[in-house]
N, C-alpha and C positions, 0 to 999 in steps of 0.2 A: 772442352773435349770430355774432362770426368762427368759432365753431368750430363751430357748426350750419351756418352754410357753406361749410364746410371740409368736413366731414362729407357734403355733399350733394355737393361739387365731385368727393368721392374715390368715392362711388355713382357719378355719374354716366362717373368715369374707368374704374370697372371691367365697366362696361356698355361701353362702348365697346370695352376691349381685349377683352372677349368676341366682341362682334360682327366687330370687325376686328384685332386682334393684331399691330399694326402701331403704331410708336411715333411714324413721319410721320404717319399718320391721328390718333392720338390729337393731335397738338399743331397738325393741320388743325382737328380739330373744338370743341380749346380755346380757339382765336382766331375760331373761325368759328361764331354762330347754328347749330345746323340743330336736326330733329326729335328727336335721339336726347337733345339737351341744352337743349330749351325746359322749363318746367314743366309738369307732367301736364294741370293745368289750360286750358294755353296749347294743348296738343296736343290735346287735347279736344273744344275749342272749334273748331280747323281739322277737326278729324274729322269735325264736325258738320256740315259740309258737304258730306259725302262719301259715295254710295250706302252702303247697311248690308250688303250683296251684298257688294263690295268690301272694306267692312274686314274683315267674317268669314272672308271664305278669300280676300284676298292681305294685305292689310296686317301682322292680326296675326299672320302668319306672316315676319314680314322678319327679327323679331331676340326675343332672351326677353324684352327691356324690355316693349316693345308686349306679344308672350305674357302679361306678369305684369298688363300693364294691361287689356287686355280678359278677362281671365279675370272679372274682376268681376264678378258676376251682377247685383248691384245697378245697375253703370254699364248694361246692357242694360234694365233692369226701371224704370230713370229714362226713358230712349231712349223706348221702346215707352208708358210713361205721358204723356208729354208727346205725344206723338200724338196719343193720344185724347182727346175732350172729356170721356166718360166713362168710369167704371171698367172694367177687363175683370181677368179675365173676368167674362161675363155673369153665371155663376153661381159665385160664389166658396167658396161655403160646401159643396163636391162633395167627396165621399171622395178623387178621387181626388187633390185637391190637398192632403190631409194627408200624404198618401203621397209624393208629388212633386208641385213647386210648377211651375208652367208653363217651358219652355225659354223664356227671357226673349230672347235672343240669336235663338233661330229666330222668334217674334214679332215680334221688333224689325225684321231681314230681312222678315218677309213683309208686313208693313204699311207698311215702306217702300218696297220694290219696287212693289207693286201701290199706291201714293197716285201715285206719279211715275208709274206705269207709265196709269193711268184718267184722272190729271185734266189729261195731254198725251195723248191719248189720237190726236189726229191727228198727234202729230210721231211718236208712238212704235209705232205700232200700224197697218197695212195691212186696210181693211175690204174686204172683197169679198163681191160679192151674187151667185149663181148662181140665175139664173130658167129655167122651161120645161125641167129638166130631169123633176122630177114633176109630173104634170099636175092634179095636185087638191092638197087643202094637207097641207102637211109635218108631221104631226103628233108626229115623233119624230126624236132624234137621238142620238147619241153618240161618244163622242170614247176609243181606247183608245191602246193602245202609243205612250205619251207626247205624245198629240196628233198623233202623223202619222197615225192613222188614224181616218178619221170614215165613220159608217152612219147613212143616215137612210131613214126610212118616213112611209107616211100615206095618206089614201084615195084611192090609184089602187093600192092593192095593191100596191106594189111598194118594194124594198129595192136601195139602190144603197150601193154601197164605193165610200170616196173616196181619195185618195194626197193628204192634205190640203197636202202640200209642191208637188206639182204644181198645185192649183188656184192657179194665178200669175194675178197681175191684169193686166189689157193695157193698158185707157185707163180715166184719170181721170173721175170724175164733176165736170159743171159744176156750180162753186160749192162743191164739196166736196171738196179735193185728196187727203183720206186714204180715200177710199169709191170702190172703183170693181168695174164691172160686167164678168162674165169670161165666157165661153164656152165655159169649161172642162166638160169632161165624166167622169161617175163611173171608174172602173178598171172596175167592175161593173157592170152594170144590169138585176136581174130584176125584171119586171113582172108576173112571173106567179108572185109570192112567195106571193100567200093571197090566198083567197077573197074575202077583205072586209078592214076599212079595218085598217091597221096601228098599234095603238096605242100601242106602248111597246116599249123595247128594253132590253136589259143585258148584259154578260160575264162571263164567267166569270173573268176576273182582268184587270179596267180596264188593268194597267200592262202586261201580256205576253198579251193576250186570245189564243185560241186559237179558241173558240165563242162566239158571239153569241145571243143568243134574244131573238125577238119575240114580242112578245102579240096576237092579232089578233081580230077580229066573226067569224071565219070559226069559232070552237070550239076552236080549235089554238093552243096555244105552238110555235114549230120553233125548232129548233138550226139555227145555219150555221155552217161551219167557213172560216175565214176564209182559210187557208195556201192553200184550192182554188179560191177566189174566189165564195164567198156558196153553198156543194156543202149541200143540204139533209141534214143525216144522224142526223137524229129530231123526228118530228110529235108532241108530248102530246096525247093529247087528254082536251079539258075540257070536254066536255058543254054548254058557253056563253061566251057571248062573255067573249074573255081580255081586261080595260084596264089590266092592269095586269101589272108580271113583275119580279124581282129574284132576285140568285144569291148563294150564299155555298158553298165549294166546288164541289162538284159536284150540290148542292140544287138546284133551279131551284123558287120559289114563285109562283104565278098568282094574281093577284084577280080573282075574274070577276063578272059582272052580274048574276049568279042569288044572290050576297051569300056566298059559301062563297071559303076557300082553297085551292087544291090545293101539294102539292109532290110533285115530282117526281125522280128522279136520273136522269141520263143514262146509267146506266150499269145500269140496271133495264131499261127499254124504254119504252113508250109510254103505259103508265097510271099511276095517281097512286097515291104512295104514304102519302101523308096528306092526308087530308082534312079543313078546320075549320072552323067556324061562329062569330064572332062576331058578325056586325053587323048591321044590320034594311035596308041598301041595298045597292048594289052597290057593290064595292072599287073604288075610285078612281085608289089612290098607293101604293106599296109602297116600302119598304126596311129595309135590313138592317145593323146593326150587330156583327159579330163572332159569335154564335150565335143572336141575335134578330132578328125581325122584326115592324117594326113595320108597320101597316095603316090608312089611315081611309078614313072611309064617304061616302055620300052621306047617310047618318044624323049627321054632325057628332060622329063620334067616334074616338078611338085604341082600336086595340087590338096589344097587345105577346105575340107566339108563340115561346116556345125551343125552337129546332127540335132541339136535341141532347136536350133533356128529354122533348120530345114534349108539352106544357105550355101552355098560358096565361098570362101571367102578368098580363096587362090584357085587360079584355072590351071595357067602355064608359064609356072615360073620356071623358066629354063635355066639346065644347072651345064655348066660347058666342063664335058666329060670329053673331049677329044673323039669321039666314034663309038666309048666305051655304053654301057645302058649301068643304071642301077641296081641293086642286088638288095639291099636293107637300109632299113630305118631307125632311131632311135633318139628317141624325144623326151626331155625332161624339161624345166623348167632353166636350166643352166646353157640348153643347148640341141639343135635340129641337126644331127650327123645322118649323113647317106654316105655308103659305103660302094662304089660301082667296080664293072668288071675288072680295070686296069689298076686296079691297087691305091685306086684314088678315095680321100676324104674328103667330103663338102659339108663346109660348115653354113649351118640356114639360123638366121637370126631366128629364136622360136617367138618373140613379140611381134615383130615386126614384117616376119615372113618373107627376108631379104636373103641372098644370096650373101654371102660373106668371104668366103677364100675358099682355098683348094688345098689339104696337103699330102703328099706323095708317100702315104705308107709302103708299099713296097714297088717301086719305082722300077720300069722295063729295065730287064738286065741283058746287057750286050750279047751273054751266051746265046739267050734261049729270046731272040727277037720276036717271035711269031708265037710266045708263047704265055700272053698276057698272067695277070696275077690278079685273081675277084678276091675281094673283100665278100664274104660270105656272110658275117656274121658282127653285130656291130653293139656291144653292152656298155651302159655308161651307170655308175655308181657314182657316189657324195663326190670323191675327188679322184678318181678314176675312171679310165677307158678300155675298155678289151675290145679285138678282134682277132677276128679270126680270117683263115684265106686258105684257097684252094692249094695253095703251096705247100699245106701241112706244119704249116707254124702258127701260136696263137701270141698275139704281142700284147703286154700292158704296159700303159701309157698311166701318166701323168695327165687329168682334164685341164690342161693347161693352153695359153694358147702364146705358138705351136704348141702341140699333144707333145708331150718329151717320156719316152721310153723306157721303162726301168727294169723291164723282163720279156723273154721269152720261152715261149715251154716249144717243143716239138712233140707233132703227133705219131701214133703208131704209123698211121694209114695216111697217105696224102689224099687231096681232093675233099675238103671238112666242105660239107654241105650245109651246117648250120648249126649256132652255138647257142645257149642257155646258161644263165649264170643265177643261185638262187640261195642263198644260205648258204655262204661257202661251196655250193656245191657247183661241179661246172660239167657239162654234157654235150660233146659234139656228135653230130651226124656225118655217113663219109659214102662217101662211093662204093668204097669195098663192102658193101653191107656190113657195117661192124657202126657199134655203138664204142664212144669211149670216155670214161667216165674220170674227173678229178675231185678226191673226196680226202676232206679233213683226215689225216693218220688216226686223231684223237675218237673218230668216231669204230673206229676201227682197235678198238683196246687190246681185245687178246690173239689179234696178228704178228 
């Protein structure tokens, strides 16, 4: 036993002179407790109360000890399991995790940032409501160049840019210290963006956007160039109303009402370069995964297009919604969630393009029978899920499967028309013409 502690005393003496190469220090730190000479176990355990943010990029950068200690994939892969109530990921049994097993370490970081960061949601988080800028409701929004910049539309025709760092909150809401009401006004404001109601927006590269395109009732997708302040400089046109729009280079694809997809390049001109057919309603939700895109209907179905193929590669894979239709999509490599009108989740194998289960986010309540609950809005991050619902609540989930719950925020405005989540920053759309906004306190200093 003396000489396994002999053994441990002389480890822990040559970690020391590494990190400090001083022979006062070493016989400081031999008389003296601290972290460099507790047991792993004992450091562990203090760790464990400490942001996961934090010890990823400062701690375990102080010295090689700690380096040899967090390098552990398993100590991340305990971290991130103990979180959850249930398994993650959702779908374990994925090619891609034979190939590589999840970053356990960025997991652990993002599920612990965002539990602390949703379930204090009013110490940590500055909500601001912006009304009577659009005069009809808000039906779309979006958040690009890491959250400082937000676009939103809806039926008064018009597309406003925001400088989301300037919409500063002024006075407090009574009764609600973290929610308050701004009179802040867009950067932009064109009202006479389309014809008819704006339904959907996207960029052409979320994190450095350049060009925006909306989808609108008027028959047109338009480009806006963002650098000129919302400069129109190309109309598609789509023969019918556009509800839907998604990009993946320089493709811009349309769902429209008449049940067909178009895509388009910007770099062609104003007519559609492919045209597709799968689904018996009108396209609803679009997005796009790396070369794919996926589509559902008002007919209650997926269908998956590779646009570098030119291909189908899913027609009518029917998702059993009970009567409800679709509303949103969201696709990563972890997982294919569609969000429908009755508060239902359907999870789509994203490999294999399989129907997988159903789970019942906010399930008919006996009060209000006739008065369904959509899933409006549907964001999936590393180990996280948000949504959102015409109910006026936004829920986060654990990507776990089942999805297991860890917060709720509630909104000003009920009826959220559509949510954006981007750099911490979070932005819903509402009925009541009102934008409303969830932003880091910390960016917010002299509030």
């Amino acid at each position: 036993m003396c000489d396994m502690l002999q053994t441990v005393k002389d480890e822990l003496r040559d970690i020391e002179n590494e990190c400090f190469n001083s022979t006062a220090q070493d016989e400081l730190y031999e008389s003296k407790p601290s972290l460099l000479t507790l047991p792993v176990e004992v450091f562990l355990k203090i760790c464990s109360f400490l942001d996961g943010d934090y010890i990823s990029k400062t701690l375990r950068n102080v010295c090689t000890r700690f380096e040899d200690i967090f390098a552990d994939e398993e100590l991340w892969k305990y971290w991130a399991s103990s979180r959850m109530k249930y398994p993650f990921p959702p779908l374990p049994n994925l090619k891609i995790w034979e190939e590589k097993e999840p970053n356990w370490e960025d997991v652990f970081v993002d599920i612990d940032k965002e539990s602390k960061r949703w379930v204090n949601a009013e110490e940590t988080m500055r909500h601001v409501v912006i009304k009577d800028v659009h005069f009809a409701s808000v039906d779309t929004v979006l958040l690009v160049r890491n959250g400082e910049v937000c676009i939103s539309g809806g039926r008064d025709r018009g597309l406003a840019l925001w400088d989301v760092m300037s919409v500063s909150p002024h006075e407090q809401s009574q009764g609600c210290p973290a929610t308050t009401v701004t009179t802040s006004k867009p950067h932009v404001m064109r009202y006479d963006a389309h014809a008819g109601w704006v339904w959907d927006l996207a960029a052409d590269n979320p994190d450095d956007a350049g060009v925006v395109y909306s989808a609108s009732w008027d028959n047109t997708v338009k480009a806006w160039d963002l650098a000129t302040g919302l400069t129109c400089v190309e109309t598609f046109k789509c023969g019918m109303s556009a509800l839907s729009v998604a990009t993946s280079d320089n493709i811009v694809m349309a769902g429209l009402y008449s049940k067909n997809i178009l895509g388009f390049d910007i770099r062609a001109g104003p007519n559609p370069i492919t045209s597709y057919k799968t689904h018996k309603g009108p396209v609803l939700a679009l997005n796009h995964f790396e070369n794919k895109i996926a589509s559902v209907s008002e007919d209650r179905t997926l269908a998956v297009y590779d646009r570098v193929a030119g291909k189908v590669l899913v027609s009518d894979l029917k998702i059993p919604m009970e009567k409800a239709f679709p509303v949103c999509i969201s696709w990563t490599p972890t997982a294919l969630y569609i969000g429908d009108s009755k508060g239902g989740l359907h999870l789509i194998d994203p490999e294999a393009l399989k129907y997988e289960s159903t789970h019942h986010i906010w399930p008919k309540e006996e009060k209000e029978p006739t008065k369904p609950c959509k899933i409006t809005g549907c964001i999936q991050t590393l180990g996280n899920l948000i949504l959102c619902s015409d109910k006026g609540e936004i829920k986060f989930f654990h990507n776990s499967y089942p999805p297991s719950e860890f917060a709720t925020v509630k909104t000003a405005t009920l009826d959220v028309t559509q949510l954006r989540y981007q750099n911490d920053v979070l932005v819903i759309g509402t009925c009541d013409s009102a934008l409303e906004f969830w932003v880091p306190k910390e960016k917010f200093p002299d509030f």
